[in-house]
C-alpha positions in Angstrom: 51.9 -52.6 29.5 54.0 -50.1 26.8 52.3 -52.0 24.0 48.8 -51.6 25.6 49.7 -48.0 26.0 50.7 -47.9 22.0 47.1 -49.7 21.4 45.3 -47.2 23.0 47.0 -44.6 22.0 46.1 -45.7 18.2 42.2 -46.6 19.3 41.9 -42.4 20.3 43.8 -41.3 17.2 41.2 -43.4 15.2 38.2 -42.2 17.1 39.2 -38.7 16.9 39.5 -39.0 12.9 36.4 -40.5 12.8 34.6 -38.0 15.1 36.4 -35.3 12.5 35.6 -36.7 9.7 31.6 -37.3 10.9 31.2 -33.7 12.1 32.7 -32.7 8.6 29.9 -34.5 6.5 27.1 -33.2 9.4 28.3 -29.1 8.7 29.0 -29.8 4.8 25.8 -31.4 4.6 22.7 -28.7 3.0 19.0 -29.4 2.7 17.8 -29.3 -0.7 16.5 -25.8 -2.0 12.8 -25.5 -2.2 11.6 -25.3 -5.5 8.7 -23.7 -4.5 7.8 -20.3 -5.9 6.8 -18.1 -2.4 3.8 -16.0 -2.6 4.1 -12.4 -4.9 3.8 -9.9 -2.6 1.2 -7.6 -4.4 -0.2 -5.0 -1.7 -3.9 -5.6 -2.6 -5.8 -3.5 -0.5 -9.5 -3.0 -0.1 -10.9 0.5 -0.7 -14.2 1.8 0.4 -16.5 3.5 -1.6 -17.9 6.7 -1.0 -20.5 9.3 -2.8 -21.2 12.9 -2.6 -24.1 15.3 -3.9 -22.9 18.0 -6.0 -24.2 20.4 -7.6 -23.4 21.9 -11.3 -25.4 24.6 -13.3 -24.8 25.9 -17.3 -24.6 28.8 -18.7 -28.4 30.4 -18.6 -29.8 30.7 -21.9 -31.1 34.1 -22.7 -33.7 34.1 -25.9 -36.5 34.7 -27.9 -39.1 32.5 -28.8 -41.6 33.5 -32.2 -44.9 32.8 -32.6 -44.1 31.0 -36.0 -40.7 30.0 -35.3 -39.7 28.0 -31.9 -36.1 28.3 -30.0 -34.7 25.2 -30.5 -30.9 24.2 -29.1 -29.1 21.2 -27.7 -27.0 20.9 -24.3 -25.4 18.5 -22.3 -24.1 17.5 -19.2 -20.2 17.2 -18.6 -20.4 15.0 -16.0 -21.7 11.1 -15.0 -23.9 9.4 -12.5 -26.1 12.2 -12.7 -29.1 11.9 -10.0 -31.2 15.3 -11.7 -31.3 17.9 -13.8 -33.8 21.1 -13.6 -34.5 23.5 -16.1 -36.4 27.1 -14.8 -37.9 28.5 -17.9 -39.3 32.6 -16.9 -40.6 35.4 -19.0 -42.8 38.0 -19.4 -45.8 38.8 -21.3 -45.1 42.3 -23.2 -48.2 42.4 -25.0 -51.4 42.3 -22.5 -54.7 44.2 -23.5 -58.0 44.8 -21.4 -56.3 45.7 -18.1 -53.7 42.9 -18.2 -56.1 39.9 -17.8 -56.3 39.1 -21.7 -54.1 38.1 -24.2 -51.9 36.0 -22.3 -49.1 34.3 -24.1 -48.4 30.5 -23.3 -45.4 29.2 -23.4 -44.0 25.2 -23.6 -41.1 23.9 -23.2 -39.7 20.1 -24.4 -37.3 18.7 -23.2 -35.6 15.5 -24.8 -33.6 13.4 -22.9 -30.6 11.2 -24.3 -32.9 8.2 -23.5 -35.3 9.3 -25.9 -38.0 10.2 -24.1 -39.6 14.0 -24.5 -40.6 15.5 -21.0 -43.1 18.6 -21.7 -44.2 21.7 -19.7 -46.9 24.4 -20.4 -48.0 27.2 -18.7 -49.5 30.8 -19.5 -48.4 34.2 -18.3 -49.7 35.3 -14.9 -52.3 38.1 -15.1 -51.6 41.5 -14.1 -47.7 40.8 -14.2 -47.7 39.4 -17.2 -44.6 37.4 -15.5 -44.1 33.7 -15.9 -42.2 30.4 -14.9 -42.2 27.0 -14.2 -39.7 24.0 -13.0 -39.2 21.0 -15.3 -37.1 18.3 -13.1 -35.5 15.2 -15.1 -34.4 12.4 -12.3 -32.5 9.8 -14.6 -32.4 8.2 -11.3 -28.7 6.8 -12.1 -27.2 5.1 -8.2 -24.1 3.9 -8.5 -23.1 1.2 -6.3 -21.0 1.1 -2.9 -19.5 -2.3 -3.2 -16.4 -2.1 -1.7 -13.2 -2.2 -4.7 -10.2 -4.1 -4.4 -6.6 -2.6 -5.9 -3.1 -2.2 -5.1 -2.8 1.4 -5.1 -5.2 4.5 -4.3 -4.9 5.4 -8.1 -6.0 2.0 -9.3 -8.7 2.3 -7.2 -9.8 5.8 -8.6 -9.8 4.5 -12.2 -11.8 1.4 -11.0 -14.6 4.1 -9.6 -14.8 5.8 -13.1 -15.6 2.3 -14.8 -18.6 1.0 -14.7 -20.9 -0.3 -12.7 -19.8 2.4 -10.5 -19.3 5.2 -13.3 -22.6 5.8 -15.8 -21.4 8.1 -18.2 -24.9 7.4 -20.3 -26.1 10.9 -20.2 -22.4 12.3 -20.1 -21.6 14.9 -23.1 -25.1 13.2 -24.7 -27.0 16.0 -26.4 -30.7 17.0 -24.5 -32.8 18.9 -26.9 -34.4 22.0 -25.7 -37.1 23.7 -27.6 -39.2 26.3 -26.2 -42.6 27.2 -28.0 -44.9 30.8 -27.4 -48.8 30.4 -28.4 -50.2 33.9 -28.6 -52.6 34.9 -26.3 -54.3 37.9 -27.7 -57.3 37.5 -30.5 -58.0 40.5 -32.0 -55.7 40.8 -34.9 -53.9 44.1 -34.6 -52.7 43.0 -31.4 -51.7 39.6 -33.0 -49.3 40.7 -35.4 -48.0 43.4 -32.8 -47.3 40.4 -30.8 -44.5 38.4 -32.1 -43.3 36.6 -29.5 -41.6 36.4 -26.0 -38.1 36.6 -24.7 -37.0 34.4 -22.3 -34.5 32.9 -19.8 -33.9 28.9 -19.0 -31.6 28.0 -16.4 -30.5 24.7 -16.1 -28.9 23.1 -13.2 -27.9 19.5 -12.1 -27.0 17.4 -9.1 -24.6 14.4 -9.8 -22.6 11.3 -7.2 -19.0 12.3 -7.3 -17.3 9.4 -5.6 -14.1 8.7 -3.6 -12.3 5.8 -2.0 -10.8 5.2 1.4 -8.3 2.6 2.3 -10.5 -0.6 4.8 -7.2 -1.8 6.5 -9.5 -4.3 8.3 -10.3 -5.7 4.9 -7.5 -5.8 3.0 -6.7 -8.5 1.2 -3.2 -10.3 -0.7 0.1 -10.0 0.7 1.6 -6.2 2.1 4.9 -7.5 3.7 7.1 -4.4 2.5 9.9 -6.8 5.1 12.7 -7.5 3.1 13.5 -11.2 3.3 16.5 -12.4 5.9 19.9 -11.9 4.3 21.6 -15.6 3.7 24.4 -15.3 6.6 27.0 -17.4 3.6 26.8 -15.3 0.7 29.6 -12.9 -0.4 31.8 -15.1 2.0 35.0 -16.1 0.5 35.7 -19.4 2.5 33.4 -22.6 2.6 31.0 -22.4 5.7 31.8 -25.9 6.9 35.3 -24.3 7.0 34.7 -21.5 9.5 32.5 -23.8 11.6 35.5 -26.5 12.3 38.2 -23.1 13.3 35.2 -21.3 15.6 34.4 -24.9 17.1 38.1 -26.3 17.7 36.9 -29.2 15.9 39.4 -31.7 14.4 42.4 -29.8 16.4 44.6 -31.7 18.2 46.1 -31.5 21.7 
């Protein structure tokens, strides 16, 4: 009976070992490391675009006009996208014989676009008054789009919206000839060479798209986790982990 006692005894022992040495390999044992390369987080985001009316003017042009020699300059506009651009020519007739109603002076004015084409508007002095004006509207009919832009930041965005397709800077800073002519109403020829010409002033005003963006967060797009990724719960430790697990557990103690 004593030396099935001793047999036993040695079958535990050697279970015991084994059951150490088994849960050993199970907490030392590590999955391989993926060698996949996780997703960039790049905070893509999708903007929505926006475009307002405004309104810009320059400075008015105050002039003279000869009978021989025309008023000719060139101006632009500073800004893109532009939807139209006016010009309001008025004068007034200082030389008008037989009560007013004769001799009034007619004046043109041209207008050449940066697209080449001339745009050209004539119309004589009123009688009586003398007084005279006219509107000449350009309409480079220039829309931009409103397709939605994609970018990781509000500024990125911005510079996107003053590229094209949504930016036309075709007419921007481009020079637009202005030349204003004065045919001389009166016949007889005193009054003619009294009659030299007409002052005048030409406003010119413009309406452009001025654009801005606004974050869609039920479109955006890309990856915007700003969640830093779980710490690993083994680094900076200065014992192996299988280590710490066999102390918390009690395993391979004995009794």
């Amino acid at each position: 009976m004593k030396s099935l006692k001793k047999n036993d005894k040695i079958i535990v022992i050697v279970a015991v070992v084994v059951l150490v040495i088994a849960g050993i390999g199970v907490v030392m044992y590590q999955s391989p490391k993926s060698t996949t390369t996780p997703p960039t987080t790049t905070g893509v985001k999708t903007y929505d675009v926006y475009w307002t009316l405004r309104n810009g003017s320059l400075n008015t042009i105050s002039d003279f006009a000869g009978k021989k020699v025309s008023y000719q300059t060139n101006v632009a506009i500073p800004f893109g996208n532009i939807k139209t651009i006016t010009f309001n020519l008025t004068w007034t007739d200082d030389h008008m014989t037989l009560l007013k109603r004769m001799g009034l002076d007619i004046l043109t004015l041209e207008v050449i676009t940066p697209d080449g084409i001339p745009r050209i508007e004539t119309r004589r002095s009123k009688p009586l008054t003398g007084e005279g004006t006219f509107l000449l509207t350009i309409s480079p009919n220039i829309i931009p789009p409103v397709a939605p832009i994609t970018a990781d930041s509000e500024q990125a965005a911005i510079a996107k919206l003053m590229q094209k397709p949504y930016y036309d800077d075709s007419w921007t800073n481009k020079n637009i000839n202005v030349t204003v002519n004065v045919r001389i109403g009166e016949m007889r020829i005193l009054q003619k060479m009294r009659d030299t010409g007409n002052t005048f002033d030409l406003k010119i005003s413009y309406q452009y798209y001025a654009g801005l963006v606004k974050v869609d967060t039920t479109k955006s797009t890309g990856f915007d986790d700003t969640t830093p990724p779980p710490a690993d719960p083994w680094e900076n430790q200065t014992e192996p982990p299988w280590m710490s697990m066999i102390i918390n557990t009690g395993c391979g103690r004995f009794v």
